[in-house]
OpenMM code with the backbone's topology and positions (N, CA, C; nanometers):
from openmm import Vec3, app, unit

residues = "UNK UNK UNK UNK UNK UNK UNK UNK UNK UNK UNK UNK UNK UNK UNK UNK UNK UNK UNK UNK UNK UNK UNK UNK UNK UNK UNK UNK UNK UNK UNK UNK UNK UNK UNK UNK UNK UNK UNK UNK UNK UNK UNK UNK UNK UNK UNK UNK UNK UNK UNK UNK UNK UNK UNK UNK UNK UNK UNK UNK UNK UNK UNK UNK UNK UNK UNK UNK UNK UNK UNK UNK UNK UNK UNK UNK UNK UNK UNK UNK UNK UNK UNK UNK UNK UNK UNK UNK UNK UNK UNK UNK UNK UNK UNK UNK UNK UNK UNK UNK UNK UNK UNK UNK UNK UNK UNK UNK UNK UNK UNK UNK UNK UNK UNK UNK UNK UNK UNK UNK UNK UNK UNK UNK UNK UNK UNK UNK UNK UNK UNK UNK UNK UNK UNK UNK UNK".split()
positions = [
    Vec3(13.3346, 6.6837, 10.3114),
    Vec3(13.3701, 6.7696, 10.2000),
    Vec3(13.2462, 6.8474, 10.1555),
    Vec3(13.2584, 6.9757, 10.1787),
    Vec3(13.1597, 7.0612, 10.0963),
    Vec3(13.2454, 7.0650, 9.9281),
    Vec3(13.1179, 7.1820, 9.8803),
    Vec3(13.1695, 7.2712, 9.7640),
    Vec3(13.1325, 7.4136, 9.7717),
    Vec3(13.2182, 7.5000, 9.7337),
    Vec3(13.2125, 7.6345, 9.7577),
    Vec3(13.2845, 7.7070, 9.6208),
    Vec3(13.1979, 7.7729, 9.5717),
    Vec3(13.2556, 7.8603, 9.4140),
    Vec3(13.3180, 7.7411, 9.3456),
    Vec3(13.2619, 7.6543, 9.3215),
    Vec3(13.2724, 7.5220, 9.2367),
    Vec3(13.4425, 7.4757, 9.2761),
    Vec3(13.4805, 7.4505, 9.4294),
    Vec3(13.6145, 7.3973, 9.4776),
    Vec3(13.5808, 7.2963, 9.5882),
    Vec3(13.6246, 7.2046, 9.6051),
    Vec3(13.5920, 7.0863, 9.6899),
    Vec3(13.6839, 7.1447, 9.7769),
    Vec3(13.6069, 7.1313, 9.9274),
    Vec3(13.7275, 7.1763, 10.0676),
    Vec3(13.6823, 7.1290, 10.1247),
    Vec3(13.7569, 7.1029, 10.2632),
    Vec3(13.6673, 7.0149, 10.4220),
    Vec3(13.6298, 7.1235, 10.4855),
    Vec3(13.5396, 7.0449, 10.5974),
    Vec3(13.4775, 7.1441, 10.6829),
    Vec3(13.5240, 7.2011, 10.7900),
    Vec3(13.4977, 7.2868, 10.7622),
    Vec3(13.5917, 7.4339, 10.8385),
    Vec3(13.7036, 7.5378, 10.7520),
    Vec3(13.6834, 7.5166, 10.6537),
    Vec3(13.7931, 7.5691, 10.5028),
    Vec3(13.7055, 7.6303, 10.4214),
    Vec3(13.7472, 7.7690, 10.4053),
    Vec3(13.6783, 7.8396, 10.3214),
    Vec3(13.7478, 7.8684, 10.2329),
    Vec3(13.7344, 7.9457, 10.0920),
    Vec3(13.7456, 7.9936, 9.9652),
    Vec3(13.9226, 8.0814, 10.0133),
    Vec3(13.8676, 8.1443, 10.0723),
    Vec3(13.9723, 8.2828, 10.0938),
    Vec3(14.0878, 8.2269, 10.1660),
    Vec3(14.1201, 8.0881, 10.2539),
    Vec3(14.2066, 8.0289, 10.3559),
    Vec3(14.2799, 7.9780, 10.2303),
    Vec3(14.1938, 7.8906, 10.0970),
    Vec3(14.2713, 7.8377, 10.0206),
    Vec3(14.3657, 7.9153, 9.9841),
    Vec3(14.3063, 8.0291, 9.9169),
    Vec3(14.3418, 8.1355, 9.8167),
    Vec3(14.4752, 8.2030, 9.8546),
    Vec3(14.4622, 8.2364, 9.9802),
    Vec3(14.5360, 8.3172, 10.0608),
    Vec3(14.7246, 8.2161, 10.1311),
    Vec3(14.6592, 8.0995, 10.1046),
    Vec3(14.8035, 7.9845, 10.1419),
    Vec3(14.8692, 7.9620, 9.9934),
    Vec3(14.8131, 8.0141, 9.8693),
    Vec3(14.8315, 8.0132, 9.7284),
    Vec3(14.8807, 8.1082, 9.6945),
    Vec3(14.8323, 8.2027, 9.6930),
    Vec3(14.8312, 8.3801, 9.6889),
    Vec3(14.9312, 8.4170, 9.7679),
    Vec3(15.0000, 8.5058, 9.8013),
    Vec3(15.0916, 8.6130, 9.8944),
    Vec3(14.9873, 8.7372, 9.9050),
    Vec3(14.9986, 8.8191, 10.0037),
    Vec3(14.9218, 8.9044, 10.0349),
    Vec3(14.9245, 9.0202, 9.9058),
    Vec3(15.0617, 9.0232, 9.7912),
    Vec3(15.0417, 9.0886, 9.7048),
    Vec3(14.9062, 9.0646, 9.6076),
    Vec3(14.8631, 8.9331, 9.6815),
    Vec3(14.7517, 8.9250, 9.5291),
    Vec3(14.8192, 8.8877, 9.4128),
    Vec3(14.9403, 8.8670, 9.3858),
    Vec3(14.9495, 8.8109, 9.2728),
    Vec3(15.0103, 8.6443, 9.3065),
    Vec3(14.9925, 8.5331, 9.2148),
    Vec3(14.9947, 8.4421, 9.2118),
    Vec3(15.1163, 8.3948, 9.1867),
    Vec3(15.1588, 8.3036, 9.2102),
    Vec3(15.3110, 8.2733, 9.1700),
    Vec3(15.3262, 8.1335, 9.1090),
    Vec3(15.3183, 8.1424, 8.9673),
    Vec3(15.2812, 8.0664, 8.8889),
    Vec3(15.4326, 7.9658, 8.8600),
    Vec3(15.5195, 7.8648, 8.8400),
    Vec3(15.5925, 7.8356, 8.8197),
    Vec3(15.6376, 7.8121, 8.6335),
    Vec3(15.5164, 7.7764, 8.5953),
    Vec3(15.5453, 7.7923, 8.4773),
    Vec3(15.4875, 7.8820, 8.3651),
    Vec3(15.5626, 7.8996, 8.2843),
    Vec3(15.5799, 8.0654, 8.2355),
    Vec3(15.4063, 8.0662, 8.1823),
    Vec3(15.3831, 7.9819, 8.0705),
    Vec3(15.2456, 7.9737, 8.0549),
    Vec3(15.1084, 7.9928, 8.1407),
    Vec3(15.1374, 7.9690, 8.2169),
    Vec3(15.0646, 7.9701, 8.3641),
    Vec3(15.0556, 8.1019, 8.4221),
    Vec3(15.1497, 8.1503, 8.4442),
    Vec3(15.1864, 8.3395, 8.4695),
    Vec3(15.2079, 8.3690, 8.4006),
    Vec3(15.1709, 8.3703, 8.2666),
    Vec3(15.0958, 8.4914, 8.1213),
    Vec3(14.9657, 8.4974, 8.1113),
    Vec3(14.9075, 8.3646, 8.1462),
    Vec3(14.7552, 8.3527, 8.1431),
    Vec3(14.7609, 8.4293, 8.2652),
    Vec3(14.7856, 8.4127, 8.3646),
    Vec3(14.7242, 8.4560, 8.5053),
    Vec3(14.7271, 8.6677, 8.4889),
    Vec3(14.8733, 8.6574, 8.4152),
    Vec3(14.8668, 8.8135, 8.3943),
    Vec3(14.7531, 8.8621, 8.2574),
    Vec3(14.7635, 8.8002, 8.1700),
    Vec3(14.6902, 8.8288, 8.1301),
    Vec3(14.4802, 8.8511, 8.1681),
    Vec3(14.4641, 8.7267, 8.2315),
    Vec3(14.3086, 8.7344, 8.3155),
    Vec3(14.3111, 8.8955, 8.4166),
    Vec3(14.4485, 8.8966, 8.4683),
    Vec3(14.4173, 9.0548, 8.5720),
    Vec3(14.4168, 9.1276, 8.4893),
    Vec3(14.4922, 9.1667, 8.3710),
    Vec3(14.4192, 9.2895, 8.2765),
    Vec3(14.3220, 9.3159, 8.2180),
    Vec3(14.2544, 9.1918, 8.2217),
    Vec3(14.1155, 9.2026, 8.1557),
    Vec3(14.0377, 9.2566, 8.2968),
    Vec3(14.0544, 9.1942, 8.3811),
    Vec3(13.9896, 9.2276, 8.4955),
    Vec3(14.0003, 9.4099, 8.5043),
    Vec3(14.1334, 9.4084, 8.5287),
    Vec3(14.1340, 9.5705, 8.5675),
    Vec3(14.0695, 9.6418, 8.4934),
    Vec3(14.0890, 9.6387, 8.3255),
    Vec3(14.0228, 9.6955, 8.2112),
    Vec3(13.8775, 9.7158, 8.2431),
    Vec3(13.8244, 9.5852, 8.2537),
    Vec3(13.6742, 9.6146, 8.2564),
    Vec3(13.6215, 9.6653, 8.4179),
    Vec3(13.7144, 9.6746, 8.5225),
    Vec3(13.6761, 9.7149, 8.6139),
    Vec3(13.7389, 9.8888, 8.6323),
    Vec3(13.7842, 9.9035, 8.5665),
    Vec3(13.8381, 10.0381, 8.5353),
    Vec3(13.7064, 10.0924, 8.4843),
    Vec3(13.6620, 10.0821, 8.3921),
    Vec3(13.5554, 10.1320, 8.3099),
    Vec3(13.4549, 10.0835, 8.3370),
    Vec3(13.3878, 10.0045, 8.4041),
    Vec3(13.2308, 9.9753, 8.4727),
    Vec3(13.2308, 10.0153, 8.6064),
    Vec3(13.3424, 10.0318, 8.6797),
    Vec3(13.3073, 10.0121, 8.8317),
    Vec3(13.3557, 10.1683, 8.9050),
    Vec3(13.3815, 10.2049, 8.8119),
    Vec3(13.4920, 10.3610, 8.8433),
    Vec3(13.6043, 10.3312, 8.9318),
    Vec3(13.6848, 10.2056, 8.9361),
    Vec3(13.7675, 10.1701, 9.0282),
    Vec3(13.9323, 10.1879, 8.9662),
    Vec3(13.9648, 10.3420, 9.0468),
    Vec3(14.0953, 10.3713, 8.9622),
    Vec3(14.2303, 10.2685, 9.0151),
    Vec3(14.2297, 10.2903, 9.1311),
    Vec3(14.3930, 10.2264, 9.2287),
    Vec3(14.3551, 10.0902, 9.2251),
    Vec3(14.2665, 10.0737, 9.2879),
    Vec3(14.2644, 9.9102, 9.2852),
    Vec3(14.1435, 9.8410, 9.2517),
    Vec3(14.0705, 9.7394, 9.2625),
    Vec3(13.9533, 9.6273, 9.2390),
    Vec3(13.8521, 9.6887, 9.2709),
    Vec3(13.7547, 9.6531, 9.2024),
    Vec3(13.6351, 9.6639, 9.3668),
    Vec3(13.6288, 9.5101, 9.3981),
    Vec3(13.5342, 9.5109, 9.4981),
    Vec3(13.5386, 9.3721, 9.6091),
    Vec3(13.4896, 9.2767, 9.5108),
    Vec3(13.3567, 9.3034, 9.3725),
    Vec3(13.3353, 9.1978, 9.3445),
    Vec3(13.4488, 9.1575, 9.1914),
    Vec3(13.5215, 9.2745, 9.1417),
    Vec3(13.5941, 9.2491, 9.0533),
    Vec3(13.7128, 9.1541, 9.1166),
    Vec3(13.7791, 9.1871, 9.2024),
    Vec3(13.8477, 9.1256, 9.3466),
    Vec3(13.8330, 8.9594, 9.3396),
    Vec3(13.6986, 8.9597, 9.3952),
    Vec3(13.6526, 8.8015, 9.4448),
    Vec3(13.6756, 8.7250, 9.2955),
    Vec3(13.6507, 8.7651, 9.1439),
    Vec3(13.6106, 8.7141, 9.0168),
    Vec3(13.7620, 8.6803, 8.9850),
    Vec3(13.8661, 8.8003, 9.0335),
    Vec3(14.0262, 8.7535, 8.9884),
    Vec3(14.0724, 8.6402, 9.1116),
    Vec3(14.0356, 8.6265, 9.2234),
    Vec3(14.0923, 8.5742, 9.3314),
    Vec3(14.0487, 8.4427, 9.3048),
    Vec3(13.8827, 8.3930, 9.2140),
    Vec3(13.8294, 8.2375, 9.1606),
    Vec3(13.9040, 8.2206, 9.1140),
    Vec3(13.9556, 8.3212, 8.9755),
    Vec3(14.0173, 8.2454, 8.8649),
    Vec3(14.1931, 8.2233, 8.8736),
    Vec3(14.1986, 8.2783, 8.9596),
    Vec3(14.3289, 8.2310, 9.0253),
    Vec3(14.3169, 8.1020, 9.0742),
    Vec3(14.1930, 8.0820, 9.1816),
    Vec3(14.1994, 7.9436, 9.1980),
    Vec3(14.2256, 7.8295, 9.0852),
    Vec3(14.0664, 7.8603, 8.9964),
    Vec3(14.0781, 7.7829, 8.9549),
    Vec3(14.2227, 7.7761, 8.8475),
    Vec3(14.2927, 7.8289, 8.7693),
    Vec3(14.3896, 7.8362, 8.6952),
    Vec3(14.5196, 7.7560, 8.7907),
    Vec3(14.4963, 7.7622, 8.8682),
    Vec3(14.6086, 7.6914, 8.9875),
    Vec3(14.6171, 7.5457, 8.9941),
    Vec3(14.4159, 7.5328, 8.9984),
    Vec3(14.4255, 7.3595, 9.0083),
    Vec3(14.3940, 7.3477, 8.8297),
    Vec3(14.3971, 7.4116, 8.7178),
    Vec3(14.3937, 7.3241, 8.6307),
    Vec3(14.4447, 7.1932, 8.6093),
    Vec3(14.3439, 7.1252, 8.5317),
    Vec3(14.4080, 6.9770, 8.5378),
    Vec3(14.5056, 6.9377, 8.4156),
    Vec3(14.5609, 7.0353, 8.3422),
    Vec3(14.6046, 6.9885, 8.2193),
    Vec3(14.7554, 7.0640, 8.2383),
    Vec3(14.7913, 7.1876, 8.3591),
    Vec3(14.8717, 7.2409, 8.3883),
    Vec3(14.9410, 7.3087, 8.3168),
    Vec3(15.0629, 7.2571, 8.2968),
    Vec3(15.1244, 7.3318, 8.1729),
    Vec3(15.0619, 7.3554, 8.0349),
    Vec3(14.9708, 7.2383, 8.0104),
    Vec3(14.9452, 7.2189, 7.8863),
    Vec3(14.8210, 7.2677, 7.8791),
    Vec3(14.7822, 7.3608, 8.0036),
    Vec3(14.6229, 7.4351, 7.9551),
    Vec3(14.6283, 7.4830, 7.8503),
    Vec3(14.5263, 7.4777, 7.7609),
    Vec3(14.4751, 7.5294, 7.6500),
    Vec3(14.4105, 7.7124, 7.6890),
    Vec3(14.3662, 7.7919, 7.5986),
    Vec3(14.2961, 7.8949, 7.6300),
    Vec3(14.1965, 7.8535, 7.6945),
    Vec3(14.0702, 7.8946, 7.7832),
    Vec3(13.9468, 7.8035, 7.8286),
    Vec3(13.8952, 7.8390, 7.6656),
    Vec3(13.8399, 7.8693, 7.5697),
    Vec3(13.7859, 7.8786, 7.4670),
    Vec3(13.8134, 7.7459, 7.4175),
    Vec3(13.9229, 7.7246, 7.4198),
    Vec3(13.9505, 7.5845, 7.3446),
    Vec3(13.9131, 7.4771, 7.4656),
    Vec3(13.9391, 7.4358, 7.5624),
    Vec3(13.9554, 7.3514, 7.6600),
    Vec3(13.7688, 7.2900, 7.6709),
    Vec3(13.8206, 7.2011, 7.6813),
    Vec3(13.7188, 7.0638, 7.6742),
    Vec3(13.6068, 7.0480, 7.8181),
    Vec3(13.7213, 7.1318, 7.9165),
    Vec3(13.6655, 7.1308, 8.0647),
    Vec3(13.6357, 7.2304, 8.0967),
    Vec3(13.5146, 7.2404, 8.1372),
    Vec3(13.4466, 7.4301, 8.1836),
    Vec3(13.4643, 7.4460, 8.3906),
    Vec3(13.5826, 7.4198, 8.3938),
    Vec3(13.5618, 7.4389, 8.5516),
    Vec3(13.5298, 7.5568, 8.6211),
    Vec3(13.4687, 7.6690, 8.5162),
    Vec3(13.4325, 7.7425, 8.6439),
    Vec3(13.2558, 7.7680, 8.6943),
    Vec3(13.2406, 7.7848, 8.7606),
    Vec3(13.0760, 7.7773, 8.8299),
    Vec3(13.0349, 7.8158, 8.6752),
    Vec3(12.9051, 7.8360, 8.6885),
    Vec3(12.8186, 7.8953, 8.5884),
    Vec3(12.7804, 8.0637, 8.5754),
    Vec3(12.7625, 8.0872, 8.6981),
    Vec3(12.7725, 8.2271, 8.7448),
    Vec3(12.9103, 8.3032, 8.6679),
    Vec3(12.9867, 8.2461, 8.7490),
    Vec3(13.1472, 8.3015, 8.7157),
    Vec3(13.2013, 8.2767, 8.5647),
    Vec3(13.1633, 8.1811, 8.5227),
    Vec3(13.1803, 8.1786, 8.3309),
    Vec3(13.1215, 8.2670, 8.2432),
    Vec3(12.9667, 8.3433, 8.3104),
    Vec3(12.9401, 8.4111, 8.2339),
    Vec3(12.9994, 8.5352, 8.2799),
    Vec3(13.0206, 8.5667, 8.4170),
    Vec3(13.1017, 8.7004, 8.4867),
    Vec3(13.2432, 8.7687, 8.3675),
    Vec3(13.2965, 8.6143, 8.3744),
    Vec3(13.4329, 8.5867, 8.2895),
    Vec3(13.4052, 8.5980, 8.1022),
    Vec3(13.2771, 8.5609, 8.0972),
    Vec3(13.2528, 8.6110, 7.9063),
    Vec3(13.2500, 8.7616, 7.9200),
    Vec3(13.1510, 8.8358, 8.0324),
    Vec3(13.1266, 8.9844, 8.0103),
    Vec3(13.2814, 9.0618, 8.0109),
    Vec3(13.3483, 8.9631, 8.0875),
    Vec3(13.4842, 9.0574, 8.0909),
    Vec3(13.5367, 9.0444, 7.9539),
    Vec3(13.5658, 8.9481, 7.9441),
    Vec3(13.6470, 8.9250, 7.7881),
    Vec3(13.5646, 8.9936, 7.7028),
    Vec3(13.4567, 8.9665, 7.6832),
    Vec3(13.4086, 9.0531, 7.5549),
    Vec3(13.4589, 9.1888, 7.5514),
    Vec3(13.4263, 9.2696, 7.6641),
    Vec3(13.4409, 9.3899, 7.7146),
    Vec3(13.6249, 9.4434, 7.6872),
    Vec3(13.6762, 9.3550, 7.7111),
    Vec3(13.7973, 9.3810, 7.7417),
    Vec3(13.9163, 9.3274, 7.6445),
    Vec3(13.8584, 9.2182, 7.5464),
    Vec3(13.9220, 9.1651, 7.5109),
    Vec3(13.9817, 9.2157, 7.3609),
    Vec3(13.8720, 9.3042, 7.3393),
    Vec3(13.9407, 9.4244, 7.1862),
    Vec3(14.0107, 9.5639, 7.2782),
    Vec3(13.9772, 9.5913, 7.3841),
    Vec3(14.0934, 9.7021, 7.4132),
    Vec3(14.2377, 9.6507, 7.4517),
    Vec3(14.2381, 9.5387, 7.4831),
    Vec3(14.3520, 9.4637, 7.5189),
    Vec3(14.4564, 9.5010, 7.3914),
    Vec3(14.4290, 9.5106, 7.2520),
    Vec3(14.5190, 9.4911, 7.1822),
    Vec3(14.5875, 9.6369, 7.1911),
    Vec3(14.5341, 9.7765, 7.2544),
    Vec3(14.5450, 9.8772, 7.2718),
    Vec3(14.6298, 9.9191, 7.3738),
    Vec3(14.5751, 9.8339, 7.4528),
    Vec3(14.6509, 9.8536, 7.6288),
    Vec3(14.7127, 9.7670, 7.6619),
    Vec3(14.7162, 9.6434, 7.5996),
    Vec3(14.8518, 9.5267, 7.6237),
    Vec3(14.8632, 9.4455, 7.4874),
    Vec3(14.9398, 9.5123, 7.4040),
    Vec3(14.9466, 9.4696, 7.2841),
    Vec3(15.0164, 9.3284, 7.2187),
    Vec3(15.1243, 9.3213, 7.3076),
    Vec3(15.1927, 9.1599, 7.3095),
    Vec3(15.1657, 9.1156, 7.3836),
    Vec3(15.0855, 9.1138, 7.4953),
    Vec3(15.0286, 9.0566, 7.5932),
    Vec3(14.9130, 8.9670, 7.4823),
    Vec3(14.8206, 9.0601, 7.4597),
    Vec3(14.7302, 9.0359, 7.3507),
    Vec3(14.7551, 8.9388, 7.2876),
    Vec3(14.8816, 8.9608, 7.2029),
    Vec3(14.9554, 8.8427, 7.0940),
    Vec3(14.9539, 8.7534, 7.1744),
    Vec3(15.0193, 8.7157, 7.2589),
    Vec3(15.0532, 8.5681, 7.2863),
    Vec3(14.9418, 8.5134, 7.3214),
    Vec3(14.8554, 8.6080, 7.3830),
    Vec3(14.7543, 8.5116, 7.4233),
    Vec3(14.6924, 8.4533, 7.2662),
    Vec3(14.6212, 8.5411, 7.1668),
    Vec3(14.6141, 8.4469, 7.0604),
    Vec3(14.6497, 8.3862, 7.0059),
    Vec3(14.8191, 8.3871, 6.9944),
    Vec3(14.8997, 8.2545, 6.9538),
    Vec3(14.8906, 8.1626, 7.0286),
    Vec3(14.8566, 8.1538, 7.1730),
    Vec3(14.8190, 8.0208, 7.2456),
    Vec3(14.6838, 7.9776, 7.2402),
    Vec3(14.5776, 8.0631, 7.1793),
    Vec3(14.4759, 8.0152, 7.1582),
    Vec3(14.4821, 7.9018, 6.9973),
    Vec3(14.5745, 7.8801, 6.9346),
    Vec3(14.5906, 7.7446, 6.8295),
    Vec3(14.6837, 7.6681, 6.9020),
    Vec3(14.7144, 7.6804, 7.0252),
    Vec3(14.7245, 7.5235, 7.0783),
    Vec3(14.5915, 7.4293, 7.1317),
    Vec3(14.6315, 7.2983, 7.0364),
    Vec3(14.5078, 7.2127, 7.0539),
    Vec3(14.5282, 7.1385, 7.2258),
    Vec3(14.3904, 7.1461, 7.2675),
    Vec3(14.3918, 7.0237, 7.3607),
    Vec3(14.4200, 6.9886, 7.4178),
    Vec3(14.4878, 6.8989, 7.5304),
    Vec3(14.4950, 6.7642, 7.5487),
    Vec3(14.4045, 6.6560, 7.5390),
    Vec3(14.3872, 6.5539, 7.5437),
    Vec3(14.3250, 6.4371, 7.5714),
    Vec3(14.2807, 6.4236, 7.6418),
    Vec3(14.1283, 6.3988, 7.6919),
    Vec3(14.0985, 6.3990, 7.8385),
    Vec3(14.0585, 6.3116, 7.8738),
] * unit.nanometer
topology = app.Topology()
chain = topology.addChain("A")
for resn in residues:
    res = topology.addResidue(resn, chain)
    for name in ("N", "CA", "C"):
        topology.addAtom(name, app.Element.getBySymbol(name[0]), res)
């Protein structure tokens, strides 16, 4: 077992083999529960937002905005609390690298007051799920 972008895999398994048996080639994730695919939609608008406006990237990603939505897909997939993830703001467990948490603050900061502009109930729910407490860990 290695580790790669803070994910335990065996050898010969890379990042993108996981991602990609998770993922559909649309790139979007297929979350089963609803909480799960609001967060997940919600993380790609922040993404696009701030990659819209830092990266000049109109149609689609660039490669490293790309790779930053394709982690947090991972990781949001294996959360350990599942349904009952909390916002990460609230959540007790910081699973993503160190690199990529702060990648993931510049976005939110950046993105996270135009959001109420450009996804306005999107916006809402996400702060109404930010006063759900916890779980127990």
């Amino acid at each position: 077992m290695c580790e790669d972008n803070g994910m335990k895999m065996t050898a010969g398994q890379n990042a993108s083999d996981i991602y990609s048996a998770a993922a559909p080639e649309t790139g979007m994730v297929d979350f089963a529960n609803k909480r799960l695919a609001r967060e997940w939609k919600t993380m790609e608008a922040m993404i696009k937002i701030h990659c819209r406006d830092h990266h000049d990237a109109t149609a689609s990603l660039c490669a490293e905005c790309q790779g930053l939505l394709d982690y947090a897909g991972m990781r949001l997939e294996r959360c350990r609390f599942g349904a009952e993830k909390p916002t990460c703001a609230n959540c007790p467990v910081h699973c993503y690298q160190h690199t990529r948490r702060e990648q993931v603050k510049t976005v939110m900061r950046y993105a996270g007051p135009r959001m109420v502009w450009e996804h306005p109930l999107m916006s809402l729910r996400h702060w109404l799920d930010g006063f759900h407490k916890a779980p127990e860990v």
